[in-house]
C-alpha atoms as one frame of an Amber mdcrd trajectory, in Angstrom:
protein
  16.351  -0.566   8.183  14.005  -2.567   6.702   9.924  -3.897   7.997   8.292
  -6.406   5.937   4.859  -7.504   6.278   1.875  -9.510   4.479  -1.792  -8.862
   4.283  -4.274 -10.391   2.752  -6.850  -9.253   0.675 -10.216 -10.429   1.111
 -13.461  -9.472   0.064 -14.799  -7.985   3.363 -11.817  -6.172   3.295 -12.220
  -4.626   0.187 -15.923  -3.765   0.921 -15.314  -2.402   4.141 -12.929   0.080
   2.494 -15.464   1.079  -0.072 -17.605   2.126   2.394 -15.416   4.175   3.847
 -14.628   5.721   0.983 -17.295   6.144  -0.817 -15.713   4.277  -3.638 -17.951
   1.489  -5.714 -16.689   1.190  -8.345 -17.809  -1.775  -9.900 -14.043  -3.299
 -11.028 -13.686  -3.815  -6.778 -16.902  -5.144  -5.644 -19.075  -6.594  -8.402
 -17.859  -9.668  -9.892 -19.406  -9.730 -13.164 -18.613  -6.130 -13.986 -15.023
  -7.059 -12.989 -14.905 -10.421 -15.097 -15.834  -8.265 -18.563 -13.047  -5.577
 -17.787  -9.881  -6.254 -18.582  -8.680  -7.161 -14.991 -11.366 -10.489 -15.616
 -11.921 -10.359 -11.417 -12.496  -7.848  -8.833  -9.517  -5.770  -8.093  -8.322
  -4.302  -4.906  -8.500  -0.342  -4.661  -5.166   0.983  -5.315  -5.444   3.444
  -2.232  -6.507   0.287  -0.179  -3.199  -1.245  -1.054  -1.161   1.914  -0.217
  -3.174   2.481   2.947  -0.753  -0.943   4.123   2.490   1.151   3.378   1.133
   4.161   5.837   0.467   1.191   8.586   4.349   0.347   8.306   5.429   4.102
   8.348   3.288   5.280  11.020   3.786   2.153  13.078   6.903   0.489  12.486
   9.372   2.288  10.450   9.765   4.740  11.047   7.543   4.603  13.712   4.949
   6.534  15.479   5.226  10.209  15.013   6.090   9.992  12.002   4.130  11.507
   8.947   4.621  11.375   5.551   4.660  14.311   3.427   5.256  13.083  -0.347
   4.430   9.679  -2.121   5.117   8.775  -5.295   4.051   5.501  -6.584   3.592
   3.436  -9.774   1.124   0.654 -10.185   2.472  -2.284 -12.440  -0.051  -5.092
 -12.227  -3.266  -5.247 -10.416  -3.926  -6.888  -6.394  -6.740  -8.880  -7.309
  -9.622  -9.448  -4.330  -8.360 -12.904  -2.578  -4.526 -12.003  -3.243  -1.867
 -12.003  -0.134   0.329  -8.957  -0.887   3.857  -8.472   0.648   4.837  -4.835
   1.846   8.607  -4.019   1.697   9.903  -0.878   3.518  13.081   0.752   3.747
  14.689   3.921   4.830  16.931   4.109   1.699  18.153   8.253   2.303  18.658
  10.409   5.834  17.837  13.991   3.971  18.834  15.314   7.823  17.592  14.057
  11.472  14.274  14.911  10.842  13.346  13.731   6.854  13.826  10.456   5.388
  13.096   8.864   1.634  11.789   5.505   2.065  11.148   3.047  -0.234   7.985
   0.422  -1.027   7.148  -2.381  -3.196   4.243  -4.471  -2.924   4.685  -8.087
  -4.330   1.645 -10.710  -4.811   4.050 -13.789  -5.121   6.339 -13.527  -7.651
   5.597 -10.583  -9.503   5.587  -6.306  -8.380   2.583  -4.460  -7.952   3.604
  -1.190  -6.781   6.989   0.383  -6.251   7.690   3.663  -5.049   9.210   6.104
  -2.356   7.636   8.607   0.259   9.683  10.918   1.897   8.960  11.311   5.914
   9.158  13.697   8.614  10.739  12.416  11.148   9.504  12.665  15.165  12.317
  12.884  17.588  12.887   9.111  18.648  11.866   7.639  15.202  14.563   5.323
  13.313
């Protein structure tokens, strides 16, 4: 199985999540800071972007009940504040009835931002 979805990453967005956080750094939410880094423009947070692939687990697949217990992810190129960013899940390995590996990329058009796995427990009813 397989859940794909897009978000997009806007500025309130990115503030909002900062505050909930507690997380300012200046590469997110002040544009001149950002433009002398070497990102040049404010970048999402990279827990904002991963807080996406939790939506699809808890929600969708595999579904409500369901909790993940390990993630392991790499970040190859930055979400930059304005980007739309497609989130790929799949179960890619049963373990048993009640733990699955899934896998995650995030893609901003053409190129990979994050790729990874997460391996799930499983509630009763969950694909």
């Amino acid at each position: 199985d397989t859940v794909t979805e897009t978000f997009r990453v806007d500025q309130a967005l990115v503030q909002r999540f900062s505050d909930v956080v507690g997380d300012h750094n200046p590469l997110h939410l002040d544009a001149s800071a950002a433009a002398a880094s070497r990102f040049g423009r404010p970048i999402a947070h990279g827990t904002l972007i991963m807080g996406f692939v939790a939506g699809i687990l808890g929600q969708r697949l595999p579904g409500p009940g369901s909790v993940y217990v390990l993630q392991e992810s790499e970040f190859r190129a930055p979400v930059y504040v304005g980007d739309e960013v497609t989130v790929t899940v799949t179960v890619a390995q049963l373990f048993s009835s009640r733990v699955a590996r899934v896998t995650h990329e995030v893609r901003v058009d053409d190129r990979i931002a994050v790729t990874g796995y997460s391996d799930v427990l499983l509630e009763s009813g969950a694909r």
